[in-house]
Structures are given as structure tokens and as C-alpha cells.
N, C-alpha and C positions, 0 to 999 in steps of 0.2 A: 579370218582364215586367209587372208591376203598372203602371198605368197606360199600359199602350200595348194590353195583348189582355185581356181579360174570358176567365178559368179558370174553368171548372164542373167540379164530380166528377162531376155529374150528367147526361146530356141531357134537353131536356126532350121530355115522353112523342111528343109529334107529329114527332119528330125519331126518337126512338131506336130507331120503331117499322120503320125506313125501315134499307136497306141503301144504305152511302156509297159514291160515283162512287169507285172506284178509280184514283191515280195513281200511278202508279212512276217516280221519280226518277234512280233509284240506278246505274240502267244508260245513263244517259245521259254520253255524251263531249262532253269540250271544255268550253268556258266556257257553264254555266248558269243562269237566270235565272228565279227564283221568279216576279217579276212577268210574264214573259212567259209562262210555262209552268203556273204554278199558278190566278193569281189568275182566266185566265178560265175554267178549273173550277168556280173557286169562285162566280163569281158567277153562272155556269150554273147548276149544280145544287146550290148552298148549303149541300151537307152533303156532305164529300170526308177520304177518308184517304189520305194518302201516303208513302212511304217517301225519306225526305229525300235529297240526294246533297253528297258532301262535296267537288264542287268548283264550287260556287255563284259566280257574279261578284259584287262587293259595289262596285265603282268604281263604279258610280249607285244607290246607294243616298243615299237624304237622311241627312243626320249623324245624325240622332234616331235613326236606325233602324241604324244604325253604333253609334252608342252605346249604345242599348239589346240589339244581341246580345253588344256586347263586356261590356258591366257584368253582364248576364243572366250569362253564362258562369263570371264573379267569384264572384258572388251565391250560385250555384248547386254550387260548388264544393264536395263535402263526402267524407270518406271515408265507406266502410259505415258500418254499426251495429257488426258485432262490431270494425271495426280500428280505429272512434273509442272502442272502449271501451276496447281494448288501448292507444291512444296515450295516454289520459287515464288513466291506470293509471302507465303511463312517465313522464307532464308532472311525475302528484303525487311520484312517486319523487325527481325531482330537488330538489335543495336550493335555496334560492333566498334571493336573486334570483341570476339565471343567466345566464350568457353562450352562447349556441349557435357552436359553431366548423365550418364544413364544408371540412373538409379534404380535400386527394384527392392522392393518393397511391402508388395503387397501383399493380402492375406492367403492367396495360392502359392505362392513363394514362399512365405516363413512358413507355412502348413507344411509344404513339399518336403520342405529344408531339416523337417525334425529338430527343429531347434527351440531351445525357452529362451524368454526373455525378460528382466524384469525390469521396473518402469515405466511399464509402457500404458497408455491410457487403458480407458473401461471397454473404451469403444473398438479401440483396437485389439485387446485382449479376448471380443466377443467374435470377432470377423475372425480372425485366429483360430477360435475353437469351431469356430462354423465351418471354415473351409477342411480344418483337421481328418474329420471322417474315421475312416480305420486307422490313420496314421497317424499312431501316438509319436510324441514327443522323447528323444534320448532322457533318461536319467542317469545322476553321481557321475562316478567314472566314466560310463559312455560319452556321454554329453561333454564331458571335460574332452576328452582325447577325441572326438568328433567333431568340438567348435575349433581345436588346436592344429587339427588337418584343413584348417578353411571352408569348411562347408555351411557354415552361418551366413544369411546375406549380413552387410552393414547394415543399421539403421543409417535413419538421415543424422539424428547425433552423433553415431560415429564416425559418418560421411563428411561432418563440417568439421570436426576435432581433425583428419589425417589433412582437411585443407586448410586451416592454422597453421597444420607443422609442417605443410607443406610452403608455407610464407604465400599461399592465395591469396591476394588484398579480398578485404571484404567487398568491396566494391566492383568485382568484376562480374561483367554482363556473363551469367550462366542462363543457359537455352536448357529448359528442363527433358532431359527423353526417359519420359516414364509412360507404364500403363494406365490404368483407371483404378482408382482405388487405393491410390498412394497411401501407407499410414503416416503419421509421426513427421510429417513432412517440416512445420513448425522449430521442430529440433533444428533444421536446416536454414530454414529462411531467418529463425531469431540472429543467425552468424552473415547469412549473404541475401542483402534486402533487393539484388537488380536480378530478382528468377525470373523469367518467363517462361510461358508455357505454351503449348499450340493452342488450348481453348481457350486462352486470355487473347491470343492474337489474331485468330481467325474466326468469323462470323460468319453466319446463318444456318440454315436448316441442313444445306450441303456435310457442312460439317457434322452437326449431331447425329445423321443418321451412318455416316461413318463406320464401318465393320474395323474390331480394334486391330487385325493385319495391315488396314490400310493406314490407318495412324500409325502404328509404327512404321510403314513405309516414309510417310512424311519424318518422322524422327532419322531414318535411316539416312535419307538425303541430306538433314541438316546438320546430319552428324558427321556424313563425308566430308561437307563443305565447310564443316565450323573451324577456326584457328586453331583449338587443341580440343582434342576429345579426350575425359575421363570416367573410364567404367566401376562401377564397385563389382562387378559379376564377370565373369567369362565364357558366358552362352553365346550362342549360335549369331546374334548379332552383334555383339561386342566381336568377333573374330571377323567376322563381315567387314563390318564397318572400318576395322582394322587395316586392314589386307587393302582394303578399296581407299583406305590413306593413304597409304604406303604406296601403292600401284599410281597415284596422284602425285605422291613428292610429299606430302604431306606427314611429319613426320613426330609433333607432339601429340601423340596418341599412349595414353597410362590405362595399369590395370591395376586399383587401389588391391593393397593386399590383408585379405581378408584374414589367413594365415597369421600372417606378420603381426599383424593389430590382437588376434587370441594372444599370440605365443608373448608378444611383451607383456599385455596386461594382467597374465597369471604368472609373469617372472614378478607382478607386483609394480611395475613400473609404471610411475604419474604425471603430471607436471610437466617440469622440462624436460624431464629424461625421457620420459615418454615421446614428446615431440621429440626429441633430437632424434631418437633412435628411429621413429618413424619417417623422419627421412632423409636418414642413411640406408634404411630398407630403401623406399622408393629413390632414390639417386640410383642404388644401383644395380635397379632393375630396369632404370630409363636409359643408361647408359651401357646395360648390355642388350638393350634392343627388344626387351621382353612388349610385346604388343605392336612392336612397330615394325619387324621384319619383313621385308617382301615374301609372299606366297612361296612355296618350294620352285614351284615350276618356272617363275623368273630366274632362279637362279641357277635351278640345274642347266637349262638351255636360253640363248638368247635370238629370239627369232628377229 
């Protein structure tokens, strides 16, 4: 918030001696308004504590003030002490320079995704039906015109086929950011033998007892910090992680296209064609900036 609110640790004594107007926020419904509700508080009684409310309206807010909570939020972004000590612990393990791959995979993912596949082990095909539930799987027609909109995750064999055509040497250090319960992972590693993973590289009990948010925080960090980052998905941390490259200078960040990879291979296309055409999709998607854009609010205002 530097340059828009003046931060004290301190109050000063004619102030601190004083109990603040109490405002509560929090319990307030519907669309709320700092300026209408706070500010003449504030300018009543000049010394006011509040407990924020998290469905604030922001549509009249001046861009400045748009930009400055959105860049604040960036800014501000950081993990603990002990889990940035643990991530930076994991960063130095890996070999470098490194490619981060966030793969997803797993049996709540293809469940979700409504998607078939064939293939795929016994084992995997069981953790599939397990996780399924009420949520059947697309058939014929749907299924075609539903894998063709990109809604299919990759496997990992189709994860390594787009990094062939991508000319990825086999031999590049890939830092693996996945959940638990990877499937098919094999398909991947038979092509790129230097994976690592955070539970090959960090030890003890610390880790095991791990809640899976904080592992992926650990992934989250090494994926800010990794030389290029590659996603097969476009969830909530792949746009994170993105944005928080970008906001770094950090700027080979890909978002494998999941679309692109249906739509050739029911054009029939194998082989070379396949790879060539695969990445001429990814060229230029990398060169019109798809995944590597600065946030909006960097660019609308420059604080």
C-alpha cells in the first residue's frame, strides 16, 4: 500500500490513549460499500477499528484504488516462515536449471472431468470408477464434442508426446507439481527419466503428516521460482502461479492445449504431422502471451 496509506507500528501517544469507534462489517448483507459505511466513521471520530466484510462492491471504485488492492494482494502474497523454509529447502534440492510440470491426473480429476479413456491400467480404471459416484461419464457424440472443447485432463502419455513436439530434450530436470495419487505417471517418465518430486526429495515425519493444501503450497513456490513453468490444466493455481511469473519478470510460463491435442487427433493426424501441428498450436500461443500476461490491474494503472 506504499504510497497510497501511510503504515505506522506505532500510534501516536494522543491517539493510542483513546479507545477506537467500533465498526463491524462482517455481518453485513448484499453489496457493501467501504465509502458509504466506513469513511463517515472515520472522518467523525478519526480513530475507528473494523472487522472487514468480504463482499465489498468495487464497480465505483477509481482505478487507483482497483489497482492498488489488486497489486497489494500480489505484493503481499507470501507463505509462513516455517513453509517458506521447507519450500526453500525443496527449491535448493532440485537440479537446475529446471522445468516445473503441473500435471493432474488423478482419479477425482478424470471422475470430475466426465471423461473415458482407453488404455489405461486395471488399477487406474478402478480408482476412476471409485471416485465416479453419480457422475457418469459423457458417451458417442457428447463425449466427442466434449473432449473437442478441452475438457479432458492430458494423461501423462499425452503430457510427454506434446513435449517431443515440443523439442523438450529428454533429459531436462522436470520438478514434478502434482497431487497424491498420480495415475499413469510411467507414460511420462518411460520419455523423461530426470522427474523429481517433493516426496523423493524431502524427508521425515514433517512431511508425511503434510495436509495436501500445504504441499501444494510447497509446489506453488517452486513453481514461481522454477525457469519455465508448464501446466496441462487451467485451474485456479496454474493462473496463480502464472500471474506471480509474470509479476517476477519471469516469463516462460505454457499452458499445454488440451483442445488443440482432441481437435488434431480426430482430424486423424499422427506422426509428424501431429508433432509439427502441435507446435505450431503451442508457438502461438506462447507468442501471443496466452499464460504469461501481467494481471489486468498492472496494466490498467501503474502505481
Amino acid at each position: 500500500m506504499n504510497g497510497f496509506v501511510k503504515v505506522v507500528r506505532e500510534l501516536p501517544p494522543e491517539i493510542s490513549s483513546k479507545e477506537p469507534f467500533p465498526v463491524d462489517c462482517s455481518k453485513r448483507k448484499g453489496q457493501f460499500d467501504y465509502i458509504e459505511s466506513i469513511l463517515p466513521s472515520l472522518l467523525e471520530h478519526r480513530y475507528i477499528s473494523f472487522t472487514p466484510a468480504m463482499s465489498q462492491r468495487r464497480d465505483r471504485y477509481p482505478q487507483y484504488a482497483k489497482a492498488a488492492l489488486c497489486q497489494a494482494c500480489y505484493s503481499a502474497l507470501h507463505l509462513t516462515k516455517t513453509l517458506q523454509k521447507k519450500a526453500i529447502q525443496l527449491l535448493e534440492a532440485i537440479p537446475k536449471p529446471f522445468l516445473s510440470l503441473h500435471l493432474r491426473f488423478e482419479p477425482d480429476m478424470v471422475a470430475y472431468s466426465q471423461c473415458q479413456y482407453s488404455g489405461l491400467s486395471p488399477i487406474s480404471m478402478k480408482s476412476i470408477e471409485a471416485a465416479r459416484g453419480d457422475r457418469k461419464p459423457w458417451t458417442g457424440e457428447a463425449a466427442r464434442i466434449w473432449r473437442k472443447r478441452g475438457k479432458c485432463p492430458l494423461t501423462p502419455n499425452e503430457t510427454a508426446l506434446i513435449f517431443q513436439a515440443l523439442s523438450i530434450p529428454a533429459d531436462t530436470n522436470i520438478y514434478l507439481s502434482a497431487g497424491d495419487g498420480l495415475m499413469e505417471i510411467e507414460g511420462f517418465t518411460s520419455v523423461y527419466k530426470n522427474v523429481y518430486t517433493k516426496s523423493a526429495l524431502l524427508t521425515g515425519e514433517d512431511f508425511k503428516s503434510m495436509h495436501g493444501n500445504t504441499k501444494a503450497a510447497l509446489d506453488y513456490y517452486v513453481s514461481i521460482n522454477s525457469d519455465s513453468y508448464v501446466a496441462t490444466y487451467f485451474g485456479n493455481m496454474d493462473k496463480m502461479v502464472a500471474a506471480m511469473r509474470a509479476f517476477g519478470g519471469l516469463y516462460k510460463t505454457l499452458f499445454l492445449s488440451r483442445r488443440a491435442f482432441a481437435e488434431l487427433t480426430y482430424e486423424g493426424l499422427s506422426g509428424k504431422e501431429l508433432m509439427e501441428a502441435l507446435w505450431k498450436v503451442h508457438r502461438d500461443d506462447f507468442v501471443a502471451g496466452r499464460g504469461s500476461a501481467l494481471p489486468d490491474c498492472f496494466c490498467e494503472f501503474k502505481l
